[in-house]
Every structure is written in C-alpha cells, then in structure tokens.
LUMKE-583082 format. One record per residue (C-alpha): residue number from 1; residue in three letters; x, y, z. Coordinates in pm, whole numbers, padded with zeros to 5 digits. Layout:
+-----+------+--------+--------+--------+
! seq ! type !   east !  north !     up !
+-----+------+--------+--------+--------+
! NUM !  ALA !      X !      Y !      Z !
...
+-----+------+--------+--------+--------+
! end
This chain:
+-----+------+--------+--------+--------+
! seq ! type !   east !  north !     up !
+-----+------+--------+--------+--------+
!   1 !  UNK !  09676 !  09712 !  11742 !
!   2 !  UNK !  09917 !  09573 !  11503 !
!   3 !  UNK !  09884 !  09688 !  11110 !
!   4 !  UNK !  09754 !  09341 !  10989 !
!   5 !  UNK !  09465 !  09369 !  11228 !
!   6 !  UNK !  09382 !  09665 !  11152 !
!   7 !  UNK !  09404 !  09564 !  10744 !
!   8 !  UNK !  09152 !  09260 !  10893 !
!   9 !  UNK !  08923 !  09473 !  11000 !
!  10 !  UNK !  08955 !  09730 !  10748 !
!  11 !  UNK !  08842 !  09459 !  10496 !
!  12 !  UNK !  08599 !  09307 !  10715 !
!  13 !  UNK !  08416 !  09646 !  10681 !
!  14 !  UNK !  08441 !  09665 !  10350 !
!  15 !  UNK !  08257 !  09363 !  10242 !
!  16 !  UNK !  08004 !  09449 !  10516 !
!  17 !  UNK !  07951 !  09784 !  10340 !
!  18 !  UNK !  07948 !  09655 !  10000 !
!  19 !  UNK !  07698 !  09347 !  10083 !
!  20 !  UNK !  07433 !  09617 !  10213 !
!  21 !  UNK !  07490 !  09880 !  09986 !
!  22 !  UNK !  07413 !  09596 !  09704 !
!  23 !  UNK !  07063 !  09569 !  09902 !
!  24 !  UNK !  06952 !  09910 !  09855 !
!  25 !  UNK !  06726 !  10059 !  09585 !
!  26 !  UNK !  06945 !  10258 !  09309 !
!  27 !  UNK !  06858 !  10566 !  09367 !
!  28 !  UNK !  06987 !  10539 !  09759 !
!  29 !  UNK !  07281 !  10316 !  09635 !
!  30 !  UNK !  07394 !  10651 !  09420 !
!  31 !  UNK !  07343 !  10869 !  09708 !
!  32 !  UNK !  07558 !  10627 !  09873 !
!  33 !  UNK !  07816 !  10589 !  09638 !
!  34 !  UNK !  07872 !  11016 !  09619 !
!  35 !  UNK !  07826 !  11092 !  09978 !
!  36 !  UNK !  08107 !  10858 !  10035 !
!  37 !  UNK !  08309 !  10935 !  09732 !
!  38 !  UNK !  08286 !  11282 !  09918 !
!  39 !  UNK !  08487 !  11133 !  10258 !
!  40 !  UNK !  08727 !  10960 !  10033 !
!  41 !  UNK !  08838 !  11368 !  09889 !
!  42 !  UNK !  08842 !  11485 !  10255 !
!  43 !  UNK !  09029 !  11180 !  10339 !
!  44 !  UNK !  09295 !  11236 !  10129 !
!  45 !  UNK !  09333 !  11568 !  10217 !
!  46 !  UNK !  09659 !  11654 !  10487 !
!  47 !  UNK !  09487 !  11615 !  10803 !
!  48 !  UNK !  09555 !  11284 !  10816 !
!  49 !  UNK !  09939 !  11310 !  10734 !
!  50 !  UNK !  10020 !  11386 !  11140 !
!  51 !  UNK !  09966 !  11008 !  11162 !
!  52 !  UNK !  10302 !  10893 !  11281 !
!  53 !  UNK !  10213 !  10507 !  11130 !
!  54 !  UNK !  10226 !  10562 !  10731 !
!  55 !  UNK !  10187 !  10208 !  10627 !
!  56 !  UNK !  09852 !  10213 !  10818 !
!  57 !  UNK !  09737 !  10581 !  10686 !
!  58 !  UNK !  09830 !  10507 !  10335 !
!  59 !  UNK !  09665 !  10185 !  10391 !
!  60 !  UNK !  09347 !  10345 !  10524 !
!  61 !  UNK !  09368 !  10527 !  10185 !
!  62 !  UNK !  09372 !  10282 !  09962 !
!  63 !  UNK !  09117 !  10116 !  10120 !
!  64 !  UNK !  08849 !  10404 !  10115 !
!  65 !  UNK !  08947 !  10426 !  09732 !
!  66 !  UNK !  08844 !  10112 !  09705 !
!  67 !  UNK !  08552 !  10087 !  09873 !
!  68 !  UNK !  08444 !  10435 !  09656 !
!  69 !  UNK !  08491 !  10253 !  09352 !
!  70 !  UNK !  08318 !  09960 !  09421 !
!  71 !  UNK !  08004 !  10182 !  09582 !
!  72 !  UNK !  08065 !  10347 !  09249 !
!  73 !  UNK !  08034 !  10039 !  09041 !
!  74 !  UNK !  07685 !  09921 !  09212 !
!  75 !  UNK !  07505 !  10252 !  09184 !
+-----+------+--------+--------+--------+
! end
C-alpha cells in the first residue's frame, strides 16, 4: 500500500471513531478519550522508530494526536 492510501484510510477511521464516540454517554466518552490518550504516549514512544517508511510513521503520529484531541474535546 502506497502512503496516500494508507492517509485514506487513516482518516476514514478517524471520522468513524469520532462519529461514535460523539454517541456515547459522557462518562464512557471520558473513559474513551484517556484510555486512548494512553496509546497515543505509548505510540510515540521508540518502538515504532524501526519503521523503515517515516512519512507513514510520523504520519500515523500525527494522526493519533489528532484523533486524542478531538476524543478529548467531546468528553
């Protein structure tokens, strides 16, 4: 797979996640919001650096970022 198709489908999940986070009661939404805010930390730790493609890794970064701030923003 190409980078742009994975960027596709990186985005693709993220308004999937977003839209069904948005249905969930607050309290669960919060949860949410920290449990993943807790992958986002491991993500960025160095056990991801072995990936020979950067563009996609740092990609995959700022995308989980992303996706923890607007999961932060609804809770």
């Amino acid at each position: 797979m190409d980078t742009r198709t994975i960027l596709g489908m990186i985005h693709a999940e993220e308004a999937l996640v977003v839209s069904l986070v948005r249905a969930l009661p607050s309290d669960i939404r919060r949860k949410v919001a920290n449990d993943f805010q807790e992958q986002v930390e491991l993500a960025e730790t160095s056990h991801l650096s072995s990936t020979s493609d950067r563009e996609t890794r740092d990609a995959f970064r700022a995308h989980i970022r992303r996706l923890s701030i607007m999961l932060a923003s609804l809770s």
